[in-house]
DRENKE-363325 format. One record per atom (N, C-alpha, C): residue number from 1; x, y, z; residue in three letters; atom name. Coordinates in Angstrom, 2 decimals. Atoms other than C-alpha are relative to their C-alpha. Example, Ala and Ser with C-alpha at 12.3 -4.5 7.8 and 13.67 -1.06 7.14 Angstrom:
DRENKE-363325
  resi       xx       yy       zz  resn  name
     1     0.89    -1.19     0.00   ALA     N
     1    12.30    -4.50     7.80   ALA    CA
     1     0.90     1.20     0.00   ALA     C
     2    -0.82    -1.19    -0.06   SER     N
     2    13.67    -1.06     7.14   SER    CA
     2    -0.77     1.09     0.73   SER     C
//
This chain:
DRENKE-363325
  resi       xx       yy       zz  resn  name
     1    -0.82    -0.22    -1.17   UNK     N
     1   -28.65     5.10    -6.17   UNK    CA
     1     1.43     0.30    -0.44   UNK     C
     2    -1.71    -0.22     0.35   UNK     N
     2   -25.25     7.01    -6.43   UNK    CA
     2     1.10    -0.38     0.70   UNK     C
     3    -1.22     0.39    -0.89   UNK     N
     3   -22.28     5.09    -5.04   UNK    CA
     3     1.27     0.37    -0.13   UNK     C
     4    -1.43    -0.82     0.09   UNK     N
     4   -18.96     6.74    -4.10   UNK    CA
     4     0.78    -1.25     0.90   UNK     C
     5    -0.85     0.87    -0.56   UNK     N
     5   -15.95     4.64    -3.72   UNK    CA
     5     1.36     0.58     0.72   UNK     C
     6    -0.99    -0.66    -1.05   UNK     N
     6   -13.49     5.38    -0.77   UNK    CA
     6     0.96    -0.64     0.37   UNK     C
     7    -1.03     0.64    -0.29   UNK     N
     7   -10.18     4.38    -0.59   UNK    CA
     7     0.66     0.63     1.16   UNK     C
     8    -0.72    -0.41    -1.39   UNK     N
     8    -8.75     4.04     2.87   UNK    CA
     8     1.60    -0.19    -0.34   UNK     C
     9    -0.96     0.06     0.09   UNK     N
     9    -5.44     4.78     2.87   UNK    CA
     9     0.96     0.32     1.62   UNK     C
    10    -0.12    -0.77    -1.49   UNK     N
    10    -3.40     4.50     6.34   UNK    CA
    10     2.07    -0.22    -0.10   UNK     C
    11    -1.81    -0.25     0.12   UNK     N
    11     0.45     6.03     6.58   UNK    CA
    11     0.31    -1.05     1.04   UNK     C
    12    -0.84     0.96    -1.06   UNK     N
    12     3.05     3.49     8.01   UNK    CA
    12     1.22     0.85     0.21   UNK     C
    13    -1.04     0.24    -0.06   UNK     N
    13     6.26     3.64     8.91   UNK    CA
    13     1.63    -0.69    -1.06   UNK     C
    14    -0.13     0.87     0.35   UNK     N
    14     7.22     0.89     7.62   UNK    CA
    14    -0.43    -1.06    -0.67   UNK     C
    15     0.65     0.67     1.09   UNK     N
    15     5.98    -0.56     4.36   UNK    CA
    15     0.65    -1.33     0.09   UNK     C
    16    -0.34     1.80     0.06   UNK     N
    16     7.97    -3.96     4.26   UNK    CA
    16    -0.68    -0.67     1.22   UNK     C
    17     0.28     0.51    -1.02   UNK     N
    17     7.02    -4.56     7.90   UNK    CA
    17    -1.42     0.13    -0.04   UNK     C
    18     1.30    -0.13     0.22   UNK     N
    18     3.54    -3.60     7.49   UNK    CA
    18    -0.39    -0.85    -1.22   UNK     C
    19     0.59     1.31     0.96   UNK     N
    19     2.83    -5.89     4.56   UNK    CA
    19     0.13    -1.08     0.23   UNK     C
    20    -0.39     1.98    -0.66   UNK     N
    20     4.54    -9.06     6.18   UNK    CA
    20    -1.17     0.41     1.50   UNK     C
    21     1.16     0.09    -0.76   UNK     N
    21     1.74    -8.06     8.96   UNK    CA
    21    -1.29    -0.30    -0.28   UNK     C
    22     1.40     0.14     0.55   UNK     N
    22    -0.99    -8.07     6.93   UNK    CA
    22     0.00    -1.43    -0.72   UNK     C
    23     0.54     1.39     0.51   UNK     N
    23    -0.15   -11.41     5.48   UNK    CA
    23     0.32    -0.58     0.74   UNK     C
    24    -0.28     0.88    -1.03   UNK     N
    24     1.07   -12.74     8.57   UNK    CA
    24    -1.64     0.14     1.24   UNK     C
    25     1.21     0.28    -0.47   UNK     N
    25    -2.53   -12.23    10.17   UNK    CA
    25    -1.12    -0.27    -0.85   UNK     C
    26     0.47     0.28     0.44   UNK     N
    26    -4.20   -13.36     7.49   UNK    CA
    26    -1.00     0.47    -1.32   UNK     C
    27     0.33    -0.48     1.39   UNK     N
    27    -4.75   -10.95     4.76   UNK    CA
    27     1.04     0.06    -0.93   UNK     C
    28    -1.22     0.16     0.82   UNK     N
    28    -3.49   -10.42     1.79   UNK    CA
    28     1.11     1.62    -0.60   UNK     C
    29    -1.09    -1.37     0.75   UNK     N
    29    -0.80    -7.63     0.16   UNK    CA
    29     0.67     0.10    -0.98   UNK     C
    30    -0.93     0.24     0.79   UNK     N
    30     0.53    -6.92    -3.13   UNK    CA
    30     1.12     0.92     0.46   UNK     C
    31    -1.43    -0.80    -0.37   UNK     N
    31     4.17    -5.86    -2.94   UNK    CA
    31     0.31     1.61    -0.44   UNK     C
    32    -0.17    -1.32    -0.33   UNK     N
    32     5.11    -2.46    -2.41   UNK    CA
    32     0.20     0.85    -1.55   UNK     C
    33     0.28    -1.24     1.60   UNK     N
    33     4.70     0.46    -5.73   UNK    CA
    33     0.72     0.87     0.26   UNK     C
    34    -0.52    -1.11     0.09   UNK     N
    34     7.08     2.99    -6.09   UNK    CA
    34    -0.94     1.24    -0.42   UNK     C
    35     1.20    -1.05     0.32   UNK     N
    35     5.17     6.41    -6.07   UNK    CA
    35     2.15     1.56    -0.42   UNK     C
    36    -1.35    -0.38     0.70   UNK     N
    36     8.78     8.31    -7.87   UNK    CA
    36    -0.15     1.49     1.32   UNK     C
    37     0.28    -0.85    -0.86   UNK     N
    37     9.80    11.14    -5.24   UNK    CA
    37    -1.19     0.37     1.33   UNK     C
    38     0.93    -0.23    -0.95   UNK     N
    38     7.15    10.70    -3.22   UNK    CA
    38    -0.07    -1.17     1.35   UNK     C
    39     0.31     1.08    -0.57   UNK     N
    39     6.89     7.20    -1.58   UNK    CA
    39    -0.31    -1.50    -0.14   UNK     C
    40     0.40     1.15     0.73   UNK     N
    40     5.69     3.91    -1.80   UNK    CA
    40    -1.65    -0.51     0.87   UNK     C
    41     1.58     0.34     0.22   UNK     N
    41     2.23     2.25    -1.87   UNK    CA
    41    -0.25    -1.17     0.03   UNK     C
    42     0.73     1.66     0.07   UNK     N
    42     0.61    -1.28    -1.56   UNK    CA
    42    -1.36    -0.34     0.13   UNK     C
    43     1.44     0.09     0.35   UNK     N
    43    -2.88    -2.42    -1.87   UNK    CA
    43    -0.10    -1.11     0.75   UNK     C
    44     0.77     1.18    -0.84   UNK     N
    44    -4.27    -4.70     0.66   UNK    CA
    44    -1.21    -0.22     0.27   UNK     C
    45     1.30     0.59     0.06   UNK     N
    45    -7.45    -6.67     1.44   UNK    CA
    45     0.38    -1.02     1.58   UNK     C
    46     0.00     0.28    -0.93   UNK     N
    46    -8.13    -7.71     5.08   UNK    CA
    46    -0.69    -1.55     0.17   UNK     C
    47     0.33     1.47     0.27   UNK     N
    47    -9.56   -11.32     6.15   UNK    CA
    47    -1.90     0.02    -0.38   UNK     C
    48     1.44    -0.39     0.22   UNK     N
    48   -13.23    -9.73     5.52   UNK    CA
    48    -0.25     0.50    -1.79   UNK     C
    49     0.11    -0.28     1.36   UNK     N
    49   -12.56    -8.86     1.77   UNK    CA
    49     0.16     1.35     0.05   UNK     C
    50    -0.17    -1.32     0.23   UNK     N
    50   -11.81    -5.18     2.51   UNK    CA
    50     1.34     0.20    -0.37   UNK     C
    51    -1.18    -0.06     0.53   UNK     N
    51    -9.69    -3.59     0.46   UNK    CA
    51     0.33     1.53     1.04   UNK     C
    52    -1.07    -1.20    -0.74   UNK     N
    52    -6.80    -0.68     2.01   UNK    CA
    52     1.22     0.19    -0.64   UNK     C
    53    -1.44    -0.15     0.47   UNK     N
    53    -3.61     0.77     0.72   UNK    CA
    53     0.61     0.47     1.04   UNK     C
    54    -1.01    -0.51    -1.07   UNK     N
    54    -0.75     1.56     2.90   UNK    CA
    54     0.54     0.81    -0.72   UNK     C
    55    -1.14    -0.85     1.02   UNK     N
    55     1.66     4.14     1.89   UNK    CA
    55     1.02     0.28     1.23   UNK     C
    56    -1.13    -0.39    -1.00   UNK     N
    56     5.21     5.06     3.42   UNK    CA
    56     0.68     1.16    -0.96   UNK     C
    57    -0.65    -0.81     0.62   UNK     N
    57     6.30     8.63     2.60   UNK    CA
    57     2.05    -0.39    -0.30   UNK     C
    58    -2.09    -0.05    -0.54   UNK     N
    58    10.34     8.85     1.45   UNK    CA
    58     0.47     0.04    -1.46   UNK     C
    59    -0.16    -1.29     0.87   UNK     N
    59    11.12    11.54    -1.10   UNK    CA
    59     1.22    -1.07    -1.00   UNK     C
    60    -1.06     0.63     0.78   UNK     N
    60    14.31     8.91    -2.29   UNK    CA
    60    -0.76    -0.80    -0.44   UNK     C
    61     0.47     1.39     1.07   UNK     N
    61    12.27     6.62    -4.28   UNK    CA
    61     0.15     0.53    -1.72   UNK     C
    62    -0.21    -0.12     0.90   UNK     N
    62    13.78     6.60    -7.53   UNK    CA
    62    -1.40     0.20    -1.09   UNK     C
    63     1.44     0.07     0.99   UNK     N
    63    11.42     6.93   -10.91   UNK    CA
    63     0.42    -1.25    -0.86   UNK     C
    64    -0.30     1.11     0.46   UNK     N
    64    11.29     3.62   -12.72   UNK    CA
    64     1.10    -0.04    -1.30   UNK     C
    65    -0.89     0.21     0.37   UNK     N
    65    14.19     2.24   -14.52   UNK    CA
    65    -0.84     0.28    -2.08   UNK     C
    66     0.34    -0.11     1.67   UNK     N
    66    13.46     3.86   -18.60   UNK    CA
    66     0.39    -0.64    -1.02   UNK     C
    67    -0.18     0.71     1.34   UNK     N
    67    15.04     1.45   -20.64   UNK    CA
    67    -0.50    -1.50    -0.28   UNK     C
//
């Protein structure tokens, strides 16, 4: 049996506020990923064990600090 894995990914707004939601109803969220020029990203898991990433476009996200 061939299994394909599907990551749901659903645009916010508002990545800080959207992660203090998801652990304020009872899942969990790691803290937000810089995606460099593009956005940012987080990886969550709902109170059922499903996993989801959020993302919030916003072109100013630096690229990580090189030294």
């Amino acid at each position: 049996m061939d299994w394909t894995l599907e990551v749901v990914v659903l645009p916010v707004s508002d990545i800080d506020a959207s992660i203090a939601k998801a652990r304020e109803l009872g899942g969990s969220a790691e803290d937000k990923q810089p995606i460099p020029s593009i956005g940012w990203f987080a990886r969550c898991r709902d109170t059922e064990g499903n996993e989801f990433s959020l993302f919030q476009a916003d072109e100013s996200v630096p690229p990580p600090d090189e030294s």
